[in-house]
KEKE-3310 file (N, C-alpha, C; in steps of 0.2 Angstrom, whole numbers, plus 5000, padded with zeros to 4 digits):
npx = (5349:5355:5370:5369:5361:5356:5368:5376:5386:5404:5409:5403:5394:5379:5376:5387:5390:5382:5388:5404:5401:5396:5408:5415:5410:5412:5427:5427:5420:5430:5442:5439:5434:5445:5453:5444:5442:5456:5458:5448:5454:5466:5464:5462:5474:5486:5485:5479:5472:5463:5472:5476:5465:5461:5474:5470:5455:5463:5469:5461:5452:5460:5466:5467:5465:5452:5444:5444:5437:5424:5414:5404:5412:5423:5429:5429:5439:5450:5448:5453:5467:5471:5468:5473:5487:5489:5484:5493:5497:5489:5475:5476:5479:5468:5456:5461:5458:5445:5439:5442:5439:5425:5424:5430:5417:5406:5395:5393:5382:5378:5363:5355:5355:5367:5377:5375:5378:5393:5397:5395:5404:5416:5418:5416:5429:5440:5439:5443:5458:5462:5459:5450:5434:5415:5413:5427:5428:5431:5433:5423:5415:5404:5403:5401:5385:5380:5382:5373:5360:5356:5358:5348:5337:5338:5332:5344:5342:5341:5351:5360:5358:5359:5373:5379:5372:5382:5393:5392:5389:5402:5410:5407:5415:5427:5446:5450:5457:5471:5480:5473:5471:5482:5480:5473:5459:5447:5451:5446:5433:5414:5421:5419:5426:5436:5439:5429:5417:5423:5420:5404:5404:5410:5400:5389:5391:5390:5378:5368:5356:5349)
npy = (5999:5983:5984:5987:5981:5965:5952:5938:5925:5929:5919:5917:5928:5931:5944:5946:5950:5961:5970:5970:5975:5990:5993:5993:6004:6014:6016:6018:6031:6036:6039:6045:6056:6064:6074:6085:6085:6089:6100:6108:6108:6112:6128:6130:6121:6107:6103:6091:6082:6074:6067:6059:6051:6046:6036:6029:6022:6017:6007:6000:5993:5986:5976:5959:5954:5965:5959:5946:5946:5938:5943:5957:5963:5959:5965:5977:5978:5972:5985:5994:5993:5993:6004:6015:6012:6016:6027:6036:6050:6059:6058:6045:6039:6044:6039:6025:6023:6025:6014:6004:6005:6004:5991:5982:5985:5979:5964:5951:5945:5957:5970:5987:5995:5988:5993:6006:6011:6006:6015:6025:6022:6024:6039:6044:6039:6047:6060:6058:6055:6062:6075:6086:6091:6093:6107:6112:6112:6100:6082:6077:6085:6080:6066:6067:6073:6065:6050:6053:6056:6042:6036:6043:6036:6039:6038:6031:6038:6051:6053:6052:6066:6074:6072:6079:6091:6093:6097:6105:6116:6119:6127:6141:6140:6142:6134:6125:6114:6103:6105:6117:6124:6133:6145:6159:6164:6173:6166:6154:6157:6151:6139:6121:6110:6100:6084:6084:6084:6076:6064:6063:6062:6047:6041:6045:6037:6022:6024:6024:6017:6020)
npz = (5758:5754:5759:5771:5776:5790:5792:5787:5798:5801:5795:5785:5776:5769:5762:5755:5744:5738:5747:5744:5732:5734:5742:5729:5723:5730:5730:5716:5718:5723:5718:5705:5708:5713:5704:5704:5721:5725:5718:5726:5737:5732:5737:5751:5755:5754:5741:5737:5742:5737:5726:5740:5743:5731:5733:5740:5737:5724:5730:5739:5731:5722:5731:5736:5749:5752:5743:5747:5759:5770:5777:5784:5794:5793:5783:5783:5792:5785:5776:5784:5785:5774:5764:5775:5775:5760:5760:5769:5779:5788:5786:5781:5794:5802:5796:5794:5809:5811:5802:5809:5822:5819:5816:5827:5834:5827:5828:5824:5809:5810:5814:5807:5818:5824:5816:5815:5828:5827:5818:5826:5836:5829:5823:5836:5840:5831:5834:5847:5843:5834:5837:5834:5831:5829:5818:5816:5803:5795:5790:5798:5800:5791:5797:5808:5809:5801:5809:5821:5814:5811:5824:5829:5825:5809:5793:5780:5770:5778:5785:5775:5769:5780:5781:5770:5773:5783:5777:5767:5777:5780:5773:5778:5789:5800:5797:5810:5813:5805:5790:5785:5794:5796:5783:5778:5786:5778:5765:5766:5763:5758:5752:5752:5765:5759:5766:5770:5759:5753:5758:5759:5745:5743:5752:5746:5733:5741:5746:5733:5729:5739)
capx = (5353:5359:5376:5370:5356:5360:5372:5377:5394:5410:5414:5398:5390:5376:5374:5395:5391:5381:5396:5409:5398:5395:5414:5416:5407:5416:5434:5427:5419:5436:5447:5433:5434:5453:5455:5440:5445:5463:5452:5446:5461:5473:5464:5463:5476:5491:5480:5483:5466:5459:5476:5475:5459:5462:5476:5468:5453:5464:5473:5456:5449:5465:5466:5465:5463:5447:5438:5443:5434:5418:5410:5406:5417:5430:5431:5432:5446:5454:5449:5456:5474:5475:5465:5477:5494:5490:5484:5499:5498:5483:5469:5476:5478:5462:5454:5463:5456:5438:5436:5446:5435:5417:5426:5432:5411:5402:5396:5392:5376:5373:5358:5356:5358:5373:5380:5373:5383:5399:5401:5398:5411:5422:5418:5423:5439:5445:5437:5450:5466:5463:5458:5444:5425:5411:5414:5432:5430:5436:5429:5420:5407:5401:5402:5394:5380:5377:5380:5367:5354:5356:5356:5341:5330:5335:5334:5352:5344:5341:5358:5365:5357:5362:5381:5381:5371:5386:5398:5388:5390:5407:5409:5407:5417:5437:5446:5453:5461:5475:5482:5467:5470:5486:5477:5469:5452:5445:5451:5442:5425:5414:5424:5418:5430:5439:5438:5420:5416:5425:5417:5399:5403:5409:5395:5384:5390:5387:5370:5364:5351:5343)
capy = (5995:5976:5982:5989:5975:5961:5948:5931:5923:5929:5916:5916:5933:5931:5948:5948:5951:5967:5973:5971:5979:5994:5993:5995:6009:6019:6014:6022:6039:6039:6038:6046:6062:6066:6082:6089:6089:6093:6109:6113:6107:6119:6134:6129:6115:6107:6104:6084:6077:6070:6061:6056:6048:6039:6030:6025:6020:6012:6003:5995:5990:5980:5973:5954:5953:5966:5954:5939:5947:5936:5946:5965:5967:5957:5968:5984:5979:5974:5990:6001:5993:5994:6010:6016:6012:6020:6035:6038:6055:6060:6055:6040:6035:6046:6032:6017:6020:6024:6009:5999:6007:6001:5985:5981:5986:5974:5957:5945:5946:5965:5975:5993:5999:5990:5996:6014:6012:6007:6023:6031:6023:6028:6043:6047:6038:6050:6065:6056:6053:6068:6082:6087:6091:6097:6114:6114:6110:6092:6076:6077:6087:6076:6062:6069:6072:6056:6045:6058:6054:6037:6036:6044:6035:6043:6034:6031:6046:6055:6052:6055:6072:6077:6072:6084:6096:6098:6097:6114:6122:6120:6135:6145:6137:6143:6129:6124:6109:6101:6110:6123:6128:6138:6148:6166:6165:6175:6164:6148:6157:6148:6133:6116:6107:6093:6079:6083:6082:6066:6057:6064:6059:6042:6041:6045:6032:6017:6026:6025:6015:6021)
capz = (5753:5756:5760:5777:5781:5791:5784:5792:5802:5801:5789:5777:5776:5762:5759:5753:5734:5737:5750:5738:5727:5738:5742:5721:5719:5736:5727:5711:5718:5727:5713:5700:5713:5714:5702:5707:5728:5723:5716:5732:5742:5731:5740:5759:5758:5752:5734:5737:5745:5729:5727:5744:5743:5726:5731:5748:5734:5720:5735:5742:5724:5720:5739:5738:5756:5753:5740:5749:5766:5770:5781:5781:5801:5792:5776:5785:5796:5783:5774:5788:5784:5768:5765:5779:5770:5754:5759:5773:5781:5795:5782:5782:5799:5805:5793:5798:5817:5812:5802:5814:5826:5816:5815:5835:5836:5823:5829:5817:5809:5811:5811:5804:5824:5825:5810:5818:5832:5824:5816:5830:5840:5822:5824:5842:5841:5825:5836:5853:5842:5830:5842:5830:5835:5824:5820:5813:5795:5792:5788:5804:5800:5787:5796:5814:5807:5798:5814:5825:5811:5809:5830:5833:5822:5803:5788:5776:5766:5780:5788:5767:5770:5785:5782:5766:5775:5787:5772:5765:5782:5780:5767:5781:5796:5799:5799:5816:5812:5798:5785:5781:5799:5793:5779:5783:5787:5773:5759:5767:5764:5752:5750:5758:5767:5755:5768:5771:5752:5750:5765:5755:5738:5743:5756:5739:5729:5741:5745:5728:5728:5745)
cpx = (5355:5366:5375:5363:5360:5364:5374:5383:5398:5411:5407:5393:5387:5376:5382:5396:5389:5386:5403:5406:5399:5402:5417:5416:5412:5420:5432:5427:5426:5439:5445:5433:5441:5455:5450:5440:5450:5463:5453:5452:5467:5474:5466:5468:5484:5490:5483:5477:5464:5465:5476:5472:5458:5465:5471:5461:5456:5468:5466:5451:5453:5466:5463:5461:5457:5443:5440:5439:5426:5413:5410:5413:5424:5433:5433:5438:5451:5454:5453:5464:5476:5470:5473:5485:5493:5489:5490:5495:5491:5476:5469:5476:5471:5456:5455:5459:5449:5436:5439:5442:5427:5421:5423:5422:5404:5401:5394:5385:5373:5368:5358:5359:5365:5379:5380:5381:5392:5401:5404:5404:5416:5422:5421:5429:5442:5445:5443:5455:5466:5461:5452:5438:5422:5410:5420:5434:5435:5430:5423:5413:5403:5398:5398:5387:5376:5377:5375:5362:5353:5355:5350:5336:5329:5337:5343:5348:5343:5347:5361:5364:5360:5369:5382:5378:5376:5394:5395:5390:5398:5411:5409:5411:5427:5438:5450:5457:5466:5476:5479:5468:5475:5485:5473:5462:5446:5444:5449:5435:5423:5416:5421:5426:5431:5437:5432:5416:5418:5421:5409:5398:5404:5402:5387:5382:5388:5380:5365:5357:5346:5336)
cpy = (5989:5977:5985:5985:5969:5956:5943:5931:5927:5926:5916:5921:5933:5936:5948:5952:5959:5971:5972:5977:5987:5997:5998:6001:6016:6020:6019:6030:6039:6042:6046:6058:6068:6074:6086:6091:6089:6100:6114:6114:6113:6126:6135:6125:6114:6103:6096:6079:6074:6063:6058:6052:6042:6033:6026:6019:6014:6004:5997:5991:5987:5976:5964:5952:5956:5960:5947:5937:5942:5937:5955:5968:5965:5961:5975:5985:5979:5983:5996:6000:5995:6003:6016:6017:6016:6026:6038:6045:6056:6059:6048:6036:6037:6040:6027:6018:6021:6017:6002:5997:6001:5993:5980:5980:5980:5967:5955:5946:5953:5967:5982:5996:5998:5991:6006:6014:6012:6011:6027:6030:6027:6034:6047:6045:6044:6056:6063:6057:6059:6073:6086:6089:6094:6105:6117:6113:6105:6088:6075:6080:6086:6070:6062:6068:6065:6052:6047:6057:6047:6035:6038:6040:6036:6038:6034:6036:6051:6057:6054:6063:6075:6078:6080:6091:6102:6099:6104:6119:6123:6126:6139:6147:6140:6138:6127:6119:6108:6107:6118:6126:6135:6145:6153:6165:6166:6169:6156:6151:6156:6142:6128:6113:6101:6087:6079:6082:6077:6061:6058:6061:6051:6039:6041:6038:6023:6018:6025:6024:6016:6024)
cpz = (5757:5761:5767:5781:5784:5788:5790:5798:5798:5795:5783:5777:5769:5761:5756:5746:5736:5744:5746:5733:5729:5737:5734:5720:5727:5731:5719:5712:5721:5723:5706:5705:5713:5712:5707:5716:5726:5720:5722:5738:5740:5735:5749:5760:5756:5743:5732:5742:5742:5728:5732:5743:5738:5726:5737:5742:5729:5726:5738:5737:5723:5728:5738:5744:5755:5750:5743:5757:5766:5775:5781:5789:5798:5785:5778:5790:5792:5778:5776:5785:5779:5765:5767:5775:5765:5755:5762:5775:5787:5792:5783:5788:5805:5802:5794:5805:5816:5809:5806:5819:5824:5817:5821:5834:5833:5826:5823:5817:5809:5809:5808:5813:5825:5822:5813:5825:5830:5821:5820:5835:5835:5822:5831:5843:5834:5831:5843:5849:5837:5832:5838:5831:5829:5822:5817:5806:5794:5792:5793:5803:5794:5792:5804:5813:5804:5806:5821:5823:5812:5819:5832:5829:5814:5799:5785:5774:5770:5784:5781:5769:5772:5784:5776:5766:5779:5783:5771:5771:5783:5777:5772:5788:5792:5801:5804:5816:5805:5793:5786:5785:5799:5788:5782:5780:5780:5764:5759:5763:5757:5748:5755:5756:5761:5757:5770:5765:5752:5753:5761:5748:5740:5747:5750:5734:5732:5746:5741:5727:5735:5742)
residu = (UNK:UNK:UNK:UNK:UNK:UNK:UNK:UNK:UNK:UNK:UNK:UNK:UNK:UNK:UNK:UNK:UNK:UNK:UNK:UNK:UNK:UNK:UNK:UNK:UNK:UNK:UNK:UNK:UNK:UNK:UNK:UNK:UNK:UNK:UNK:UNK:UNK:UNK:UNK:UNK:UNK:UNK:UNK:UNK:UNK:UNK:UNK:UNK:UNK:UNK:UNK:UNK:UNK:UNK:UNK:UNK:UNK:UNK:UNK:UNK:UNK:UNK:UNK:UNK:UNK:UNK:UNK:UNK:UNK:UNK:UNK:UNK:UNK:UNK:UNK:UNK:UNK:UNK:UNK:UNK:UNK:UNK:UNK:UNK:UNK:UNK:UNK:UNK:UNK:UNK:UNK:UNK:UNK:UNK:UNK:UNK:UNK:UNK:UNK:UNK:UNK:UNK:UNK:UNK:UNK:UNK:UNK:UNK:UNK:UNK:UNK:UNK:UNK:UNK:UNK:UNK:UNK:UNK:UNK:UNK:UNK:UNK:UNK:UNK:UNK:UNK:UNK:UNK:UNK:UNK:UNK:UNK:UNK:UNK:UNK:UNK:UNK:UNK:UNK:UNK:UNK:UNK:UNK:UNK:UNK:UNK:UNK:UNK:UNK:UNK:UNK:UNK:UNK:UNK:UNK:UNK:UNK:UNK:UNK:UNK:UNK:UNK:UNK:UNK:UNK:UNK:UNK:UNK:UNK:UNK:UNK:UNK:UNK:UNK:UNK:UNK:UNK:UNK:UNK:UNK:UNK:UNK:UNK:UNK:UNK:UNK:UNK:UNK:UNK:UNK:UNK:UNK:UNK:UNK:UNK:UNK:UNK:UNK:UNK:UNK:UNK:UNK:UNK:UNK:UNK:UNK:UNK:UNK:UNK:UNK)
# end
């Protein structure tokens, strides 16, 4: 899709309309999601991931600062902030540093590799400041797998895949970290993680057209 091919300067990125756009359709699956992880979050959680998510959504859809970004580095820094504030809690600030992170990593003009790479740094700083690895049922094993795909060589639908394939494996994983880590074993099983679902379905909707 446009919103992950090259785009100009800093200050005059011609893809902007189809990143906003992208942007749009994130902020809706976010919002558009809420009940349904607040579902799964009830059982492993504190039944409040869905709201998390939404406000971090309605927060980034109302964002003057996002739609006045003119660049995809500059729209996700501001992303992080404002994303960040609304959601509050360790969602919120484990997001604020990834996309701070993709941010710090983007030059002007990026290609898909260096869009590739800028996750994965996003990713290893969530995994440094939230103590986290693939394996503990959290947003992480969605989002491992996508930047591993997309590293070695794999398409966005084969990186789309892979994230939702480590969301599935989630159903089966104790959760080691956040909230769910408290909850006995047993009554995880069969549940995917919330923040691995969210990171999938938003991940879906500025997918779409892949």
């Amino acid at each position: 899709p446009c919103f992950f091919k090259a785009g100009a300067s800093l200050t005059a990125d011609k893809n902007m309309e189809s990143v906003r756009e992208a942007i749009e359709r994130a902020c809706t699956a976010a919002i558009q999601s809420r009940d349904a992880l607040n579902n799964l979050d009830a059982t492993i959680g504190d039944g409040d991931c869905g709201s998390t998510f939404a406000r971090g959504g309605a927060g980034v859809r109302d964002s003057e600062e996002v739609h006045a970004a003119t660049s995809l580095k500059q729209a996700l820094a501001t992303i992080a902030d404002v994303a960040g504030e609304a959601m509050g809690g360790s969602s919120g600030a484990l997001l604020k540093i990834f996309f701070s992170a993709m941010a710090s990593e983007l030059r002007n003009d990026p290609d898909r590799d260096d869009i590739a790479r800028a996750i994965t740094l996003g990713v290893s700083r969530i995994m440094l400041y939230g103590g986290a690895t693939q394996g503990d049922a959290t947003m992480l094993d969605s989002l491992i797998p996508l930047s591993e795909t997309l590293n070695a060589g794999g398409s966005w639908k084969e990186a789309l895949a892979a994230a939702a394939a480590g969301c599935e494996a989630t159903k089966a994983m104790t959760a080691k970290a956040g909230r769910a880590s408290y909850v006995p074993g047993d009554s995880q099983v069969g549940i995917s993680d919330p923040g691995a679902t969210a990171v999938v379905l938003i991940l879906q909707a500025i997918l779409k057209d892949t």
